[in-house]
KEKE-3310 file (N, C-alpha, C; in steps of 0.2 Angstrom, whole numbers, plus 5000, padded with zeros to 4 digits):
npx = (5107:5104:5104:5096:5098:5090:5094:5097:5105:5114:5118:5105:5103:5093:5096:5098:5106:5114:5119:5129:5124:5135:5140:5148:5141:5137:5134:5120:5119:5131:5139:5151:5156:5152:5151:5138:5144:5154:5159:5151:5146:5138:5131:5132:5136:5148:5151:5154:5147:5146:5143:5143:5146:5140:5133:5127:5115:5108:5104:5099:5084:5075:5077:5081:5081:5083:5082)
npy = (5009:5017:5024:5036:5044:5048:5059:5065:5079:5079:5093:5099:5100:5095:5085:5078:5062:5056:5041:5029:5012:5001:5006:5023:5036:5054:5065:5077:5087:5086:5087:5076:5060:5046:5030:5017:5015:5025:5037:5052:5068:5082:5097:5106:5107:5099:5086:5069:5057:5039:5026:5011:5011:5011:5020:5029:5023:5028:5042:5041:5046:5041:5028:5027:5019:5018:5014)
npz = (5082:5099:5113:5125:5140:5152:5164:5182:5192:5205:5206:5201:5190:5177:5161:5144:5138:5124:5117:5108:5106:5105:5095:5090:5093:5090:5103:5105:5114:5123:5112:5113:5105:5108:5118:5123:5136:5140:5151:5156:5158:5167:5161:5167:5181:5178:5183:5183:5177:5176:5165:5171:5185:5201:5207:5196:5193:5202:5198:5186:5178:5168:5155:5137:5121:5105:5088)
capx = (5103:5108:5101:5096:5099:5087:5097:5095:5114:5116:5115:5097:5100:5091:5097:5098:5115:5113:5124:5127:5122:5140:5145:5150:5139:5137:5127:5116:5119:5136:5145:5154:5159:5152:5147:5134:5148:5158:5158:5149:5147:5134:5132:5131:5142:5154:5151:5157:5143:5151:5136:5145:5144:5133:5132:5122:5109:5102:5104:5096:5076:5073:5081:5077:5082:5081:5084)
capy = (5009:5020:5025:5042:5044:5059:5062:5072:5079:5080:5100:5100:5100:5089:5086:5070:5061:5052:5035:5024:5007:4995:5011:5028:5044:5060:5068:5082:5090:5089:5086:5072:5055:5041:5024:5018:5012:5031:5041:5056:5073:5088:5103:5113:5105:5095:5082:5063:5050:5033:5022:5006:5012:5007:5026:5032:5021:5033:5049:5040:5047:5036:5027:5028:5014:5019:5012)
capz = (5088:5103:5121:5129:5147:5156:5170:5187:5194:5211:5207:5201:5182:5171:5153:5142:5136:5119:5117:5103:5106:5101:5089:5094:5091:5093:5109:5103:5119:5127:5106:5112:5103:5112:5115:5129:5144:5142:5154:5152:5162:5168:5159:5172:5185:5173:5187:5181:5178:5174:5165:5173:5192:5206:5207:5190:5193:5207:5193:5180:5179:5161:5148:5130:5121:5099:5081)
cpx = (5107:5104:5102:5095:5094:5091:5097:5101:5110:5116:5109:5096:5099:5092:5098:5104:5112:5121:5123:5126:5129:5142:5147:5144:5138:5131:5126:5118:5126:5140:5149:5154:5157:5149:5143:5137:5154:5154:5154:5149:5142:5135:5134:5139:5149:5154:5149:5151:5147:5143:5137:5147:5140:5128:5126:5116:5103:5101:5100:5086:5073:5078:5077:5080:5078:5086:5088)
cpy = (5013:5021:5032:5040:5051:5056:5067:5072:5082:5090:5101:5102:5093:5088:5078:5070:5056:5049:5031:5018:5002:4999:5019:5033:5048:5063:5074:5088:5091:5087:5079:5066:5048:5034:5022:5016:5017:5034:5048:5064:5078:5093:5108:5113:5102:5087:5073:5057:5046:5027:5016:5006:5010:5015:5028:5030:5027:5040:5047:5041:5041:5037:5026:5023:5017:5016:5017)
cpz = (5093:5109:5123:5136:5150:5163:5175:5190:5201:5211:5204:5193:5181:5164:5152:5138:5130:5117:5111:5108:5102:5095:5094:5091:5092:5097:5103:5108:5123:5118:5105:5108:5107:5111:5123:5136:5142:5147:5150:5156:5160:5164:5161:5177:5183:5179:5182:5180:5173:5173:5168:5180:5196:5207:5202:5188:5197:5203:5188:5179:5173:5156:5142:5125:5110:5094:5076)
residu = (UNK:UNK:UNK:UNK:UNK:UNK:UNK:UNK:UNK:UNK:UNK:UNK:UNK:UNK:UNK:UNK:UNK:UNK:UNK:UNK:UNK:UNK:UNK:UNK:UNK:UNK:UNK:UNK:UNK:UNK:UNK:UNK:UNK:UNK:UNK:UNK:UNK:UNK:UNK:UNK:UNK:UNK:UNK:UNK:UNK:UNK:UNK:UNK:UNK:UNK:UNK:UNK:UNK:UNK:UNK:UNK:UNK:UNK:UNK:UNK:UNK:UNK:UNK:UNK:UNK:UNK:UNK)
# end
């Protein structure tokens, strides 16, 4: 099970972060290693979202929630 994040950065991109779900896996998109309460980071800007923030809630357009 994992979770996609669409995301809109404070610099006007959009891209989606893929998270394990309680394992780690690999984003499609930035390669990284993760699990879904890692930090994560824009493509563009490298700018820092923290999925356990108060902050990342305002970034987050739709979450995706898969098996």
């Amino acid at each position: 099970m994992g979770v996609i994040y669409k995301m809109q950065c404070d610099c006007g991109t959009s891209f989606d972060h893929q998270a394990g779900v309680g394992f780690f896996c690999m984003c499609r998109d930035c390669g990284e290693q993760q699990d879904e309460h890692s930090p994560f980071r824009c493509p563009v800007c490298n700018k820092r979202f923290d999925p356990d923030s108060d902050l990342f809630a305002e970034s987050v357009k739709e979450v995706i929630q898969w098996d």
